[in-house]
Residue frames relative to the residue before (quaternion, step in Angstrom):
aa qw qx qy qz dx dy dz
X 1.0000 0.0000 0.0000 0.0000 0.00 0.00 0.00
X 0.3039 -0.7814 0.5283 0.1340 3.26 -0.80 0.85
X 0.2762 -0.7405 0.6059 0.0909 3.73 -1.15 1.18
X 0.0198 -0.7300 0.6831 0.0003 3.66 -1.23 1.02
X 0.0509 -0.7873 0.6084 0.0861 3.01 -1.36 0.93
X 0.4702 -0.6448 0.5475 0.2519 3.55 -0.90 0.16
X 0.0422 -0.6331 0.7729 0.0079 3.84 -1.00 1.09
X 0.1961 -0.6258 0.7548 0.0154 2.40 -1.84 1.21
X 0.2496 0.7868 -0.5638 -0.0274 3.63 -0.67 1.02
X 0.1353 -0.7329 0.6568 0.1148 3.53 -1.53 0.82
X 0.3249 -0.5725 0.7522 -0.0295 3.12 -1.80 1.49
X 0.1147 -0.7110 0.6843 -0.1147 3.65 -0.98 1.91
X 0.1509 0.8213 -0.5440 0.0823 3.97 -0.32 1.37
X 0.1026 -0.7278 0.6743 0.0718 2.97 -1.08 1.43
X 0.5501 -0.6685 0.3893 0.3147 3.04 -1.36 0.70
X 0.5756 0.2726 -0.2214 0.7385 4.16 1.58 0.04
X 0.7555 0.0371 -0.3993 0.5181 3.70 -0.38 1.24
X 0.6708 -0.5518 0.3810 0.3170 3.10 -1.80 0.35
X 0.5736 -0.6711 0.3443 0.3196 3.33 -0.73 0.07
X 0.0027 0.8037 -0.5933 -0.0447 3.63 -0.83 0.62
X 0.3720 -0.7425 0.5369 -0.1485 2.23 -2.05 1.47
X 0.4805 -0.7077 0.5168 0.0333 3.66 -0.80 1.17
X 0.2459 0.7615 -0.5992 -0.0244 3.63 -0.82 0.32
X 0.0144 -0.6841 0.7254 0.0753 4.30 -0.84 0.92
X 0.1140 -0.4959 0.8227 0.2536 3.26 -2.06 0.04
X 0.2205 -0.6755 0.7035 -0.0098 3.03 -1.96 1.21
X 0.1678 -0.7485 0.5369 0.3511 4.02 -0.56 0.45
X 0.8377 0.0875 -0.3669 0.3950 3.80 0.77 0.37
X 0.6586 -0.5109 0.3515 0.4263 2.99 -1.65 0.79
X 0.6276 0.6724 -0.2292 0.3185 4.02 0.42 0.04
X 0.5424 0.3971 -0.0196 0.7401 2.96 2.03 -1.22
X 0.5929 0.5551 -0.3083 0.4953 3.69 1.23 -0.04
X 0.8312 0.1457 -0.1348 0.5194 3.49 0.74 -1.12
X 0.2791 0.5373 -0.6322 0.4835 3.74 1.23 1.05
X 0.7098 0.4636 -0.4556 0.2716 3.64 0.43 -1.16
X 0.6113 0.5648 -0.2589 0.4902 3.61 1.39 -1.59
X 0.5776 0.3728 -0.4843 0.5411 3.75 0.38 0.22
X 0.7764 0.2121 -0.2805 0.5230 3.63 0.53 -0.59
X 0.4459 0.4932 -0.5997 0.4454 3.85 0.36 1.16
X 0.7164 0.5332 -0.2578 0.3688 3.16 0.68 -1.59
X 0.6452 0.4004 -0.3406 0.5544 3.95 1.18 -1.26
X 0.5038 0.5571 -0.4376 0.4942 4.17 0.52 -0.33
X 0.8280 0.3422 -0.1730 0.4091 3.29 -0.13 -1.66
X 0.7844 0.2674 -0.3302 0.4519 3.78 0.76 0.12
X 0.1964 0.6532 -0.6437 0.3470 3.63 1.37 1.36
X 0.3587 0.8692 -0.1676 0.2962 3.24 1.51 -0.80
X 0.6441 0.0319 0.3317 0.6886 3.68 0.37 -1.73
X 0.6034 -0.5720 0.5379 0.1393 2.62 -2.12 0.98
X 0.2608 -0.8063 0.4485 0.2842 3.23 -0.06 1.12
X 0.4309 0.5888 -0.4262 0.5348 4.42 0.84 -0.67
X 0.7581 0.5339 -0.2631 0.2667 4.06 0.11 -0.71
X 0.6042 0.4661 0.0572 0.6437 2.74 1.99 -1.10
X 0.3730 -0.7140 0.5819 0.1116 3.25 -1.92 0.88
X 0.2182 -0.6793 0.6421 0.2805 3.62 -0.50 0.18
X 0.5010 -0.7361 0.4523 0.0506 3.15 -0.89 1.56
X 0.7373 -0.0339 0.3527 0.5752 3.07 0.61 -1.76
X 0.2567 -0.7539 0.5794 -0.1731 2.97 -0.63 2.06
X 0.4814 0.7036 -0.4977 0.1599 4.15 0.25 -0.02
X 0.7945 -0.2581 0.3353 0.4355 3.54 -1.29 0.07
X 0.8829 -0.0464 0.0437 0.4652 3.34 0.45 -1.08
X 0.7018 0.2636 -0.4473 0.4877 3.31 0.93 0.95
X 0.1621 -0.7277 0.6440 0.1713 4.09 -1.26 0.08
X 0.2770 0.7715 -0.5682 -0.0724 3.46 -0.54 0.35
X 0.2953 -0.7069 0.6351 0.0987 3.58 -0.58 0.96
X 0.2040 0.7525 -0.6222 0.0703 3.82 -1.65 0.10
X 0.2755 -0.8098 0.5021 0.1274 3.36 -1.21 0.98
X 0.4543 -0.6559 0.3167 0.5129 3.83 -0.49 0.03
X 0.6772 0.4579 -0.4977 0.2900 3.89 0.39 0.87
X 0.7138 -0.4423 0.2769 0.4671 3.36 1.27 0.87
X 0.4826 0.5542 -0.4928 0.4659 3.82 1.08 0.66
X 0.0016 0.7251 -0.6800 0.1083 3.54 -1.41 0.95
X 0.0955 0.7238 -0.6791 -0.0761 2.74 -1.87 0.65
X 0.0521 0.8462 -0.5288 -0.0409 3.63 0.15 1.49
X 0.2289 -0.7762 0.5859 0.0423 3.98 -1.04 0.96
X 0.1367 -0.8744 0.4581 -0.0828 3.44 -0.57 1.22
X 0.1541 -0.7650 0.6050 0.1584 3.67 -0.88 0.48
X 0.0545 0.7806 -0.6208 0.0474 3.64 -0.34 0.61
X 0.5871 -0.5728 0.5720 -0.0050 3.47 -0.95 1.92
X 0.0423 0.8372 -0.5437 0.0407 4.19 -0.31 1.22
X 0.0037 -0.8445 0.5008 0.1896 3.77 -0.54 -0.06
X 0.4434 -0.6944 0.4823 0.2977 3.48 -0.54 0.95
X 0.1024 -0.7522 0.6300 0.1637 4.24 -0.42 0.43
């Protein structure tokens, strides 16, 4: 039988500190992208969201950015247990 989890990871870049980063495991894909909606609204209390472009909109990635080197990119990555 095969096991799948769900990572959730978020990458916070300013463009004058280092960057930080966020890792969850989720066992469904559902309970996975409730969390990424709540990374993505968290992670852009951050940055003005009007300054910025949202890059990438998809099912299982978000990636937002502004033009002085701020990000915030949120990711779902599919695991299997061998």
């Amino acid at each position: 039988m095969k096991t799948t989890f769900y990572l959730v990871a978020t990458l916070i870049e300013h463009y004058d500190q280092p960057p930080t980063d966020t890792h969850a495991l989720y066992a469904d894909f559902a309970t996975a992208k409730k969390a990424m909606r709540t990374e993505i609204e968290e992670g852009m209390e951050n940055f003005t969201a009007d300054k910025g472009e949202v890059i990438l909109d998809l099912d299982t990635v978000y990636e937002w950015r502004d033009e002085d080197g701020n990000g915030l990119t949120v990711t779902i990555e599919e695991m299997n247990v061998k």
